[in-house]
DRENDO-1510 file (C-alpha; in Angstrom, 1 decimal, always signed):
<recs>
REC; n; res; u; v; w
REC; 1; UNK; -26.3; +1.7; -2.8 .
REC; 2; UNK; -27.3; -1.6; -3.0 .
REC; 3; UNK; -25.9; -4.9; -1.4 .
REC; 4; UNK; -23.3; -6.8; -3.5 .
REC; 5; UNK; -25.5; -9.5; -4.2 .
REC; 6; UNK; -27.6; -6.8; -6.1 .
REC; 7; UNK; -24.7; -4.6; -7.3 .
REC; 8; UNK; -24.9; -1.8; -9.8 .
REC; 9; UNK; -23.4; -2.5; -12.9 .
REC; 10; UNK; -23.0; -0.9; -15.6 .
REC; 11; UNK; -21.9; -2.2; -18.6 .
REC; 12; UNK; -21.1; +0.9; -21.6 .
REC; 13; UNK; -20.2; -1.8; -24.7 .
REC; 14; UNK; -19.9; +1.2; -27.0 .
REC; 15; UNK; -16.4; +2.3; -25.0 .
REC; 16; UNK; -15.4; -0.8; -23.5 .
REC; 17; UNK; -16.0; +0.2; -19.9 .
REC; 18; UNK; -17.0; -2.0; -17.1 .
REC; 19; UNK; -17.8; +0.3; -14.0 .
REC; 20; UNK; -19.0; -1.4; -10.4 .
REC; 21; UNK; -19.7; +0.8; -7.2 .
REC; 22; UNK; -21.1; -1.0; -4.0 .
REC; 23; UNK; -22.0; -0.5; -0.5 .
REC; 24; UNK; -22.6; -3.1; +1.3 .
REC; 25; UNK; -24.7; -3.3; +4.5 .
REC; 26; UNK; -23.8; -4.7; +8.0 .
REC; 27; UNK; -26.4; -7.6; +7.7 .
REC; 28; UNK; -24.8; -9.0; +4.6 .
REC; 29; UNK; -20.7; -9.2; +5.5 .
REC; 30; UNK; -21.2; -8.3; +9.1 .
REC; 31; UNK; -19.1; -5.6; +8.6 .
REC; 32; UNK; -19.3; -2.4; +6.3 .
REC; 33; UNK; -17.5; -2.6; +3.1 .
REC; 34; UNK; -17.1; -0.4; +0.0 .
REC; 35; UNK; -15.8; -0.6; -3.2 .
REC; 36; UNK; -14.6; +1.2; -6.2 .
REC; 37; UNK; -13.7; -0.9; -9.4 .
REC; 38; UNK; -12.8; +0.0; -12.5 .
REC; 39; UNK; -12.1; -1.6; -15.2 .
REC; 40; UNK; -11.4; -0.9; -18.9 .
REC; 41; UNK; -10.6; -3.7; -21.6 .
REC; 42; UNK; -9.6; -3.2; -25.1 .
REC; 43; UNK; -7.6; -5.6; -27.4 .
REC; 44; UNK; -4.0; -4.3; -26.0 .
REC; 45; UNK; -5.4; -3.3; -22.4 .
REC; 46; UNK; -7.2; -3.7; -18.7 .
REC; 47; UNK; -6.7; -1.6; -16.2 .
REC; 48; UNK; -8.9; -1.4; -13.0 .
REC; 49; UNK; -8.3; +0.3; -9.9 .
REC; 50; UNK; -9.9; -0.9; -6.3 .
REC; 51; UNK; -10.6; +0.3; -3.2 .
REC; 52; UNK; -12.3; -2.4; -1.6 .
REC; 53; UNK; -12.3; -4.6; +1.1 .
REC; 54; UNK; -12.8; -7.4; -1.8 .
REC; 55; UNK; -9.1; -6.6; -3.3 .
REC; 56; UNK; -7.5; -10.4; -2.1 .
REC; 57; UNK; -10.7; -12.0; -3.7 .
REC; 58; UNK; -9.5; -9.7; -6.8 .
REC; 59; UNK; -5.9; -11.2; -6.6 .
REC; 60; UNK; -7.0; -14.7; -6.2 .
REC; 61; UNK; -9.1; -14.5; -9.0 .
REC; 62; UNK; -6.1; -13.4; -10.8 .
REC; 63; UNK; -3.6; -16.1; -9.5 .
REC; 64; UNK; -5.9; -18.8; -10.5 .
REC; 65; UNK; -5.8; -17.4; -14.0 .
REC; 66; UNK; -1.9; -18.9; -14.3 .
REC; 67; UNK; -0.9; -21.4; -16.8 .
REC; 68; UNK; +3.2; -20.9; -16.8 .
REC; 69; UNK; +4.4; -18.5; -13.9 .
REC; 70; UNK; +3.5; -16.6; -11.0 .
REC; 71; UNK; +6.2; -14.3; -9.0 .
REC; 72; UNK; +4.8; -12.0; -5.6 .
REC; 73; UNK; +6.4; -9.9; -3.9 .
REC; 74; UNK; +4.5; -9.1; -0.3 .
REC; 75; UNK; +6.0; -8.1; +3.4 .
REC; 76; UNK; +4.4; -10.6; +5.3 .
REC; 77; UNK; +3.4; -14.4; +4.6 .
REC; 78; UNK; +0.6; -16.0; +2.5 .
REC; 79; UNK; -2.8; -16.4; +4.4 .
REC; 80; UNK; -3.9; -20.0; +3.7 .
REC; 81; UNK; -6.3; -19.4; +0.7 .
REC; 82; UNK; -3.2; -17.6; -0.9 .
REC; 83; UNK; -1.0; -20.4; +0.0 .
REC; 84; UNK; -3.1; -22.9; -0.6 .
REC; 85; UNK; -3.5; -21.5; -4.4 .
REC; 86; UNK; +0.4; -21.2; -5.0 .
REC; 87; UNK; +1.3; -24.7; -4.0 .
REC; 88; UNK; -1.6; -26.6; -6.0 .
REC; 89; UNK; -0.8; -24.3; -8.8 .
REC; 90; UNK; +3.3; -25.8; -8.4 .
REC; 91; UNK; +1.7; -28.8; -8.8 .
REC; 92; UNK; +0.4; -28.4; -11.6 .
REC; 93; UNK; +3.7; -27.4; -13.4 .
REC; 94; UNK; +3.3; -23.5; -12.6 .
REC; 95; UNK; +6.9; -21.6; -11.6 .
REC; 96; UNK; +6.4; -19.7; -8.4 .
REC; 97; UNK; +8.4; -17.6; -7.0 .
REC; 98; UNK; +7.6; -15.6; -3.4 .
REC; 99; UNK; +9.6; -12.7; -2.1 .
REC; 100; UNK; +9.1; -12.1; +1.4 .
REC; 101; UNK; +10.2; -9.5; +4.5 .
REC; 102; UNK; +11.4; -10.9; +7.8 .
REC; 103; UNK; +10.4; -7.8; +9.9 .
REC; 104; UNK; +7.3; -10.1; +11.2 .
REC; 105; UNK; +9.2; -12.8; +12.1 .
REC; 106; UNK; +11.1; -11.0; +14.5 .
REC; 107; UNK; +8.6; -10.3; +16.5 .
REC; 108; UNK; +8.9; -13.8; +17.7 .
REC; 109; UNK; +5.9; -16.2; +19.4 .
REC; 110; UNK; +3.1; -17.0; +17.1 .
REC; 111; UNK; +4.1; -14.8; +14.4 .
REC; 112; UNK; +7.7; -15.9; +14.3 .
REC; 113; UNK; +5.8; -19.5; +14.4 .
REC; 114; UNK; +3.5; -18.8; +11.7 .
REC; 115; UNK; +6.5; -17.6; +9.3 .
REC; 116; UNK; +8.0; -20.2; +9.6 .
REC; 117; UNK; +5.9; -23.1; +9.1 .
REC; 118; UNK; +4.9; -20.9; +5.7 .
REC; 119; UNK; +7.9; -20.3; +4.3 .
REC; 120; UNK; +8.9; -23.5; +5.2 .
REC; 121; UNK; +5.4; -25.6; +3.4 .
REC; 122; UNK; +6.2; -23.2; +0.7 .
REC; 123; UNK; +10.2; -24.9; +0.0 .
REC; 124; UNK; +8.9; -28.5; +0.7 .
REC; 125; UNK; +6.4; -28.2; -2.2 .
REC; 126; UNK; +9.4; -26.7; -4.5 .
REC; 127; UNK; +8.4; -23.2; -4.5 .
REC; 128; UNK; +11.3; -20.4; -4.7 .
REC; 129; UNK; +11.3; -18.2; -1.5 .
REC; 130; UNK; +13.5; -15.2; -1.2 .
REC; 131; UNK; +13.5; -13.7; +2.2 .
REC; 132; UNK; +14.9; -10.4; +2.5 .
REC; 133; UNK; +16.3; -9.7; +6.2 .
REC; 134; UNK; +15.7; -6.3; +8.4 .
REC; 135; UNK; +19.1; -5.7; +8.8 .
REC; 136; UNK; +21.0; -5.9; +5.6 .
REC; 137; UNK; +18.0; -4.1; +4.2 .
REC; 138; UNK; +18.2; -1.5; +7.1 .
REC; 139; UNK; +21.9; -0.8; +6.2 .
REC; 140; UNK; +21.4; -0.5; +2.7 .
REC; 141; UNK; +18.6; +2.3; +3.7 .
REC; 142; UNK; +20.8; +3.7; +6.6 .
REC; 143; UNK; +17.3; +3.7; +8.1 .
REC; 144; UNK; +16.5; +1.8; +11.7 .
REC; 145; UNK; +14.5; -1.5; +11.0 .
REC; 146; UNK; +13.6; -0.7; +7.7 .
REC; 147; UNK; +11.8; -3.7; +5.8 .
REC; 148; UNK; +10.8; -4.6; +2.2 .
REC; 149; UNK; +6.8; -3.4; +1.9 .
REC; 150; UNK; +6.3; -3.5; -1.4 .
REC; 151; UNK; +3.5; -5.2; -2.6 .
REC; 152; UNK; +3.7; -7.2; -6.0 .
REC; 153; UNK; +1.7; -10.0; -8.3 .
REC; 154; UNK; +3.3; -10.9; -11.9 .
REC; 155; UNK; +0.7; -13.8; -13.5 .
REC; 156; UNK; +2.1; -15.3; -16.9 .
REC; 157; UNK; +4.1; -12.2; -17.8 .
REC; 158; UNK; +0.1; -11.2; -18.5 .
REC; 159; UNK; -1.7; -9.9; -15.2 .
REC; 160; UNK; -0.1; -7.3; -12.2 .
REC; 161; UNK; -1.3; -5.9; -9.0 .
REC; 162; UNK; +0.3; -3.2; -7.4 .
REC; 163; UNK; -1.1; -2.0; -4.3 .
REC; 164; UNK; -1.2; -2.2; -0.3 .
REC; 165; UNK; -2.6; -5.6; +0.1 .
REC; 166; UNK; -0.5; -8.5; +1.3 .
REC; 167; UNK; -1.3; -10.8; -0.8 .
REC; 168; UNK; -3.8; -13.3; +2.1 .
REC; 169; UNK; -7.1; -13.4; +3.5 .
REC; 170; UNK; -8.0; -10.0; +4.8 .
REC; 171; UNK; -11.2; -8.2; +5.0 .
REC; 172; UNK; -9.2; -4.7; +5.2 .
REC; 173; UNK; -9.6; -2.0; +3.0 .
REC; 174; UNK; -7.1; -1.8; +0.2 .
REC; 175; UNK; -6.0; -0.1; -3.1 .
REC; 176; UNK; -5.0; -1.6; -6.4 .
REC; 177; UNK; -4.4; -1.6; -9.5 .
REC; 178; UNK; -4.8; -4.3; -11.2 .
REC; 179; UNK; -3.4; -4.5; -15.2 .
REC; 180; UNK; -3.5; -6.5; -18.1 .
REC; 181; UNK; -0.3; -6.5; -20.3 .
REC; 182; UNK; +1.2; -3.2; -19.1 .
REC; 183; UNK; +3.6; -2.9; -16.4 .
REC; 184; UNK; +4.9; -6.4; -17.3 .
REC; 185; UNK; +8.6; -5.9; -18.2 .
REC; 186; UNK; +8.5; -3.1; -15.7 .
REC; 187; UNK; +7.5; -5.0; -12.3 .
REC; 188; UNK; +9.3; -8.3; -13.5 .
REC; 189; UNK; +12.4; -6.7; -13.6 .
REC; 190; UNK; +11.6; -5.3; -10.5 .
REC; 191; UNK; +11.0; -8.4; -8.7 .
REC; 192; UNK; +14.6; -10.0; -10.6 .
REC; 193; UNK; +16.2; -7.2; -9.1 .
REC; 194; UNK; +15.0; -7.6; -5.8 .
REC; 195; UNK; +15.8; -11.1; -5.9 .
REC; 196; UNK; +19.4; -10.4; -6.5 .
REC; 197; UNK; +19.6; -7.6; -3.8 .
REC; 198; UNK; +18.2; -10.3; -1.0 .
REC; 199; UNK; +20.7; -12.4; -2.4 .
REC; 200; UNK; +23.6; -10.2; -1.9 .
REC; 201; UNK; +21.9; -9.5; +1.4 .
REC; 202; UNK; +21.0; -5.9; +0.1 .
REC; 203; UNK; +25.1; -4.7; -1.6 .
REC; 204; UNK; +24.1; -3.7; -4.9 .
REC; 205; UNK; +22.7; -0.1; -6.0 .
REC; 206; UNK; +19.4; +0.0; -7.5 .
REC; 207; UNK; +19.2; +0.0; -11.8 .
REC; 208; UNK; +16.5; +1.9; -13.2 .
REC; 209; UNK; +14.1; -0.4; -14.6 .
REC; 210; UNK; +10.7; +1.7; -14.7 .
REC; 211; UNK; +11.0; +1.8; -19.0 .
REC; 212; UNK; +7.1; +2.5; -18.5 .
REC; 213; UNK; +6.1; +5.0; -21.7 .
REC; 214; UNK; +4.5; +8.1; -19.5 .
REC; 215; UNK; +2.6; +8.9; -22.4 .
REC; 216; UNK; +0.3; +6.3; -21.0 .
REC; 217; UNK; -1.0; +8.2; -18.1 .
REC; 218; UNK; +0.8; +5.8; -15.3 .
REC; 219; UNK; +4.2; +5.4; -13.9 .
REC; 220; UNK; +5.4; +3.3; -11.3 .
REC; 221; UNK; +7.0; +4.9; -8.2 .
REC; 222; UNK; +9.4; +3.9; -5.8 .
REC; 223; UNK; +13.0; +2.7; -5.0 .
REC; 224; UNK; +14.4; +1.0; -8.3 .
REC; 225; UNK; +12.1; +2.9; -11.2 .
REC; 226; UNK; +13.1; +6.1; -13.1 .
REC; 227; UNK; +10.7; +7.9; -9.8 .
REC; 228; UNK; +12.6; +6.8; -6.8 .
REC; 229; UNK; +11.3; +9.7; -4.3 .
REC; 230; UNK; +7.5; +8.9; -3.8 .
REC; 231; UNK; +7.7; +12.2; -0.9 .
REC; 232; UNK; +8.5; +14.5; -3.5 .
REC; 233; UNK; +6.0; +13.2; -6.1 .
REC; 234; UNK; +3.3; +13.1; -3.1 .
REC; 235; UNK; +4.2; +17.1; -2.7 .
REC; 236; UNK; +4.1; +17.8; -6.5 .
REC; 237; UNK; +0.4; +16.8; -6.5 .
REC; 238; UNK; -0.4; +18.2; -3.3 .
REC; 239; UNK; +1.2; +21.6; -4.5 .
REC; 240; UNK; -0.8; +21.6; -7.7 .
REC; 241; UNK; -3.9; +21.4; -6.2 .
REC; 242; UNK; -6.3; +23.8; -7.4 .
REC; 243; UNK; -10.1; +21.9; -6.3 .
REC; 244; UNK; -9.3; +18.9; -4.1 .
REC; 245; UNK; -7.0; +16.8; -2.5 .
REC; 246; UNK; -8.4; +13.5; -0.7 .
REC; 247; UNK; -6.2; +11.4; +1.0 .
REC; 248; UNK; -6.4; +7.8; +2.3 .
REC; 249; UNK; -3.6; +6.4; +4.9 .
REC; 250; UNK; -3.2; +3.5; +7.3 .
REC; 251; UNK; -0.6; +5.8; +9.1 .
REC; 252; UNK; +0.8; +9.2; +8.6 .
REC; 253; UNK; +2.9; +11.3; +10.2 .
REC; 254; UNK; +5.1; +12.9; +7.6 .
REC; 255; UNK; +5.7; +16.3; +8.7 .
REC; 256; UNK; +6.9; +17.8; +5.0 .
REC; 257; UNK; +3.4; +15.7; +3.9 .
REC; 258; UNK; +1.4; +17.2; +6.9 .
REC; 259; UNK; +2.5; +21.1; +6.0 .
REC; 260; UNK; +2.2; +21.1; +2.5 .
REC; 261; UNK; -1.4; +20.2; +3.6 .
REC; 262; UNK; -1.7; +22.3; +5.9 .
REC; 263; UNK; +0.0; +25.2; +3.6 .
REC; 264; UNK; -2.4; +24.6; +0.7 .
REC; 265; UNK; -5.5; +24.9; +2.9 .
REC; 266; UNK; -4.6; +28.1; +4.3 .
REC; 267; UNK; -3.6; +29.4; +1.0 .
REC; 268; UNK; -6.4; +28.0; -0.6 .
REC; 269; UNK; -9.1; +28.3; +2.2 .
REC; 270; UNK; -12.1; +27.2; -1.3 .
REC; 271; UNK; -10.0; +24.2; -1.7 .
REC; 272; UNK; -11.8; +21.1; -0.8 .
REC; 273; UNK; -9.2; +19.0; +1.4 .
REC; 274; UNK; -10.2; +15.7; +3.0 .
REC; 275; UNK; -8.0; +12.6; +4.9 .
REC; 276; UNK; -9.5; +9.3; +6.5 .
REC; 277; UNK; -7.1; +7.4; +8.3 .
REC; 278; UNK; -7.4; +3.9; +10.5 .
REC; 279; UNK; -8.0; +4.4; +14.0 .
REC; 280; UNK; -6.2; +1.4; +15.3 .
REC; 281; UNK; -3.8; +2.0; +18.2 .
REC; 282; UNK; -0.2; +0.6; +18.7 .
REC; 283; UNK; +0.2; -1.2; +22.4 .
REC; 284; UNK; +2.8; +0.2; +24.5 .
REC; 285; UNK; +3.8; -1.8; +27.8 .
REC; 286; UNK; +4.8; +0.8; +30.7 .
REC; 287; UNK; +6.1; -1.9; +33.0 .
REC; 288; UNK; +3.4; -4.1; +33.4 .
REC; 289; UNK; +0.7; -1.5; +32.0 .
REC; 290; UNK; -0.4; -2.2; +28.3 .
REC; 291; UNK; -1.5; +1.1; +26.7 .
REC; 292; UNK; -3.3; +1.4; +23.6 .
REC; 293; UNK; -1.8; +4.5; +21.9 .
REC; 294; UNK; -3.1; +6.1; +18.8 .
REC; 295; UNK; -1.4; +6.1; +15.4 .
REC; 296; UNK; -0.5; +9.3; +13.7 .
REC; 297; UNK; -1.7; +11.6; +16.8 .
REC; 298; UNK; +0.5; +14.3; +15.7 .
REC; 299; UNK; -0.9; +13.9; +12.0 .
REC; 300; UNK; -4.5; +14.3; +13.1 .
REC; 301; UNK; -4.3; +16.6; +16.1 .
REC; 302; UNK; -2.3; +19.3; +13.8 .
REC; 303; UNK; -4.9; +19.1; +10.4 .
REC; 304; UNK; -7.7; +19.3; +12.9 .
REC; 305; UNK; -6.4; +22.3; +14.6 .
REC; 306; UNK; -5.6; +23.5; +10.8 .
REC; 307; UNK; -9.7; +23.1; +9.8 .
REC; 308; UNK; -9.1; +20.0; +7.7 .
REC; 309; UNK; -12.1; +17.4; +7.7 .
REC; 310; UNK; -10.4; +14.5; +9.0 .
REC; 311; UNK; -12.3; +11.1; +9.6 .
REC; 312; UNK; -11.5; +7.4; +10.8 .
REC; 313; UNK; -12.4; +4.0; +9.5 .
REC; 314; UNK; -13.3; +2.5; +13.5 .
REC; 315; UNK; -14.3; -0.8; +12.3 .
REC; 316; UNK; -13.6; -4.1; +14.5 .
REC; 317; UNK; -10.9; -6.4; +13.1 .
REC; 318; UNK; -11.4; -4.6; +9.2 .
REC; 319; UNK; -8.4; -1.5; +8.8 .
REC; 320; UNK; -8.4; +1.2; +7.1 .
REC; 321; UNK; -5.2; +0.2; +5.2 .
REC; 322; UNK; -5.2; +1.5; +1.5 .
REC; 323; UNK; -2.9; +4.6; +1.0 .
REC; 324; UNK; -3.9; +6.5; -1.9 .
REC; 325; UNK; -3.9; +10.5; -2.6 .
REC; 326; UNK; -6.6; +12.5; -5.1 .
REC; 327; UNK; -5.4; +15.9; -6.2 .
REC; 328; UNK; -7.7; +17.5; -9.2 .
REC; 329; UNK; -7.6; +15.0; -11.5 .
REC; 330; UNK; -4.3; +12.3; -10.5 .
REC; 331; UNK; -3.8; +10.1; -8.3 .
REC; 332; UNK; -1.4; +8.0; -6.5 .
REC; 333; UNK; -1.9; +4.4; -4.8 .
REC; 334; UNK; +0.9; +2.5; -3.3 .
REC; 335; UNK; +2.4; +0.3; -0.5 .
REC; 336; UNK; +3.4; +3.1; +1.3 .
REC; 337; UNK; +1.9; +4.8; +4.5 .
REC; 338; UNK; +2.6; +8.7; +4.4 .
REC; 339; UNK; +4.9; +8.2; +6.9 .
REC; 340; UNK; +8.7; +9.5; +7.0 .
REC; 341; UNK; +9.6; +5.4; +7.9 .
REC; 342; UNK; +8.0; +4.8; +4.7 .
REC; 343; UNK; +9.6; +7.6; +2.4 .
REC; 344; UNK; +13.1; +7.3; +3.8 .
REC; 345; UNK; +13.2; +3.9; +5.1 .
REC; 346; UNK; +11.0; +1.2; +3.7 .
REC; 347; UNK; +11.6; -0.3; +0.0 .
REC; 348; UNK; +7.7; +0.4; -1.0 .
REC; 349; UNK; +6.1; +0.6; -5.0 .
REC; 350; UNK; +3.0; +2.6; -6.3 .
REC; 351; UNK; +1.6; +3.9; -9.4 .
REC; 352; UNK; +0.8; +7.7; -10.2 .
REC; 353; UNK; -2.3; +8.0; -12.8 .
REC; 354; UNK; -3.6; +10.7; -14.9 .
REC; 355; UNK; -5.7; +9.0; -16.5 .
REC; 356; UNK; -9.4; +9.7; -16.4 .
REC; 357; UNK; -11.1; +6.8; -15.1 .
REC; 358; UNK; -8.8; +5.8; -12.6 .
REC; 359; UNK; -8.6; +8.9; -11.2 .
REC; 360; UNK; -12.8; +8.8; -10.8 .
REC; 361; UNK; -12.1; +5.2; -9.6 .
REC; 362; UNK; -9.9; +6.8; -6.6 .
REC; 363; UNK; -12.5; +9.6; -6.1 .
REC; 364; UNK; -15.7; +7.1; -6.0 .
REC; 365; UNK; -14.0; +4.8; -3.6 .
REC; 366; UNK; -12.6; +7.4; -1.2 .
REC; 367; UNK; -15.9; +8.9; -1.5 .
REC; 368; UNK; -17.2; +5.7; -0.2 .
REC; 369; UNK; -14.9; +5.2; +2.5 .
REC; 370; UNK; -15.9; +8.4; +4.0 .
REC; 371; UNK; -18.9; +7.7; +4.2 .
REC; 372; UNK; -19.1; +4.9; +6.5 .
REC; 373; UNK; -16.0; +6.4; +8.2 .
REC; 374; UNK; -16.8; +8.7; +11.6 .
REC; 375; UNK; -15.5; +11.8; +12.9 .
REC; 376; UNK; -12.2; +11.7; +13.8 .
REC; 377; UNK; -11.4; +13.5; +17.8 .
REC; 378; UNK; -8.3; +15.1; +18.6 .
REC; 379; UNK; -5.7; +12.3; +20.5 .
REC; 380; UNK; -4.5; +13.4; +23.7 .
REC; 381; UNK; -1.5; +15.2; +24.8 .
REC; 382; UNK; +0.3; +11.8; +25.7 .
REC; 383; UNK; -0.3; +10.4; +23.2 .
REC; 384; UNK; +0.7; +13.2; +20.9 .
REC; 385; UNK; +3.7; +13.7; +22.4 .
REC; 386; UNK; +4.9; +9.9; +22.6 .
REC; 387; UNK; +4.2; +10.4; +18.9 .
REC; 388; UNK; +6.5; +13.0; +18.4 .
REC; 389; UNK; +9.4; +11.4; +20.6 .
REC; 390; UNK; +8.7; +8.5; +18.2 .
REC; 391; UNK; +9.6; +10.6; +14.6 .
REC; 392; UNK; +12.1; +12.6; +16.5 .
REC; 393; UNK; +13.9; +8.8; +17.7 .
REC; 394; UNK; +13.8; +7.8; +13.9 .
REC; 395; UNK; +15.3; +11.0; +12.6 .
REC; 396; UNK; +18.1; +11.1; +14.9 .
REC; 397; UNK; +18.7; +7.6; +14.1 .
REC; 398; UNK; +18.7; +7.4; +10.4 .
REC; 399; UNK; +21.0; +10.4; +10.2 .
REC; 400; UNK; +23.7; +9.2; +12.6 .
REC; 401; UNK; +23.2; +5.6; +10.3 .
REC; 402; UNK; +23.7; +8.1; +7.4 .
REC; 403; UNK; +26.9; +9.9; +8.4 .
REC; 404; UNK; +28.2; +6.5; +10.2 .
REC; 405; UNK; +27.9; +4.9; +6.0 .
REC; 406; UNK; +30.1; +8.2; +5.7 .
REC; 407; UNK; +33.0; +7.4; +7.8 .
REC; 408; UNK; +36.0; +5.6; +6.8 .
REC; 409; UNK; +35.8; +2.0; +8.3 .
</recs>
């Protein structure tokens, strides 16, 4: 592949197709980077899906596009560039409204610093800022410290994202798709009904309001549209696997995720089966002992020991962090990690595609991302069992939170 100063493109007039594939090299970005980018136009639609360390360039691109209105939805606050954008665009005479999750401002010190001073410049330039608080949400889930994740962009009731990026300056790897004129009335009532959920500090049920024609090839999925359970539509596409199944994760520990996989693969020994996950580590102080303890040990260790090609994204400061599934020929991106915090627990949105191109799209830039991923080793025993005492601490949890919602007050 070339650099992206020299990119391939392809431009196929005849159909209306604008395709874009890039590798770029360490001298260039001082990092690897891939990306897969799609995009088809026609007088009604655009549709593109990325995988790409290049996706916040995408959605600021996007954001300076807006004339009346721009409402996000993200779990963490604005990175400067982002912020920066939103408040000159107030100025201008643009409505903006943010949705934002607490969970990081919890953690107190700089982080607890940096949200505020955010959401705080946000207010004093007259931009709307709905913050959604870990524990009314974690009620509403019955699920310990669950958090809003989604991740959401509605410019001029005209251009959407939905995908794993938070909406600042990253240079992580993320998944998007990124529409023109569909999804619209969909994902703005999604963000309205957020809004009045943070407002009534998480009280009211969910409405259905994915009204999205299936007939279109892409649906939206998560809590609040017409396919609330992403789990089960994750284990519909694993089960219809008949070729391949590629999967792309942040974290994952989901143990009805992790046995379908590994139940396909031993059914199916032909079928090609393929995950790349991040290989950052979570810190754990032992007194005054910091460990570094790898994510989704029990994930890896168990699809290794199954014969499952598994590789990580080792790349300093730049994460693995898009979470997307191929299976034949659909696909799913979203917020989510394959995790059972983010199934049960976290309010997260994604899109499932049939449709051709995106599906390739998906395909190419997984293909890419496991290419200048490495071998992934087996973690060890402590840290495999730490993870397990970690899901088995979250399951006892949310189902004493469950039958505690039960019980007569």
């Amino acid at each position: 592949m070339h650099v992206f100063s020299s990119t391939l493109k392809t431009l196929l007039k005849a159909t209306g197709l604008v395709i874009v594939f890039s590798l770029n090299s360490v001298a260039v970005y001082g990092a690897n980077t891939c990306t897969s980018f799609y995009v088809r136009s026609t007088e009604k639609r655009s549709e593109r899906v990325m995988i790409s360390d290049k996706v916040t360039t995408e959605i600021m691109r996007n954001l300076s596009l807006a004339k009346s209105e721009i409402l996000i939805e993200m779990s963490n606050v604005a990175g400067h560039g982002v912020e920066d954008i939103l408040i000159q665009k107030k100025k201008d005479g643009v409505a903006v409204k943010v949705i934002l999750d607490n969970r990081h401002a919890l953690k107190g010190g700089d982080r607890q610093k940096e949200f505020e001073r955010s959401v705080s410049n946000l207010r004093s330039h007259g931009i709307e800022v709905f913050v959604s608080e870990n524990k009314h949400l974690s009620m509403f889930r019955n699920y310990p410290k669950s958090f809003l994740h989604r991740k959401i962009m509605i410019v001029d009731r005209r251009y959407t994202y939905v995908g794993s990026a938070n909406l600042g300056i990253n240079k992580n790897f993320e998944i998007g798709l990124f529409s023109e004129h569909t999804n619209v009335d969909e994902l703005t009532a999604l963000f309205n009904s957020d809004v009045e959920n943070i407002k009534s500090k998480w009280t009211k049920a969910y409405l259905d309001v994915d009204k999205l024609d299936a007939k279109n090839g892409t649906i939206l999925l998560g809590p609040g549209t017409k396919n609330p359970d992403t789990r089960s539509e994750i284990l519909q596409v694993i089960s219809s696997a008949q070729r391949r199944i590629l999967l792309s994760s942040y974290e994952a520990s989901d143990a009805k995720v992790l046995q379908k996989l590994i139940e396909k693969k031993k059914t199916n020994p032909n079928l090609e089966v393929k995950v790349i996950l991040c290989s950052s580590k979570a810190n754990i102080w032992l007194g005054r002992r910091l460990l570094k303890v790898t994510k989704s040990a029990v994930f890896k260790n168990k699809l290794l020991n199954s014969g499952i090609e598994v590789r990580e994204l080792d790349i300093p400061e730049q994460y693995n962090h898009s979470r997307f599934i191929v299976s034949d020929d659909q696909t799913i991106g979203m917020s989510s990690d394959f995790t059972q915090r983010s199934f049960d627990g976290n309010i997260d949105l994604g899109f499932h595609s049939r449709e051709t191109e995106l599906v390739q799209s998906a395909v190419d830039g997984f293909n890419n991302l496991w290419n200048i991923g490495s071998s992934a080793s087996k973690a060890t025993l402590t840290e495999y069992y730490y993870d397990k005492l970690i899901q088995l601490n979250e399951k006892v949890l949310s189902n004493w939170m469950r039958l505690k919602s039960k019980l007569p007050n």
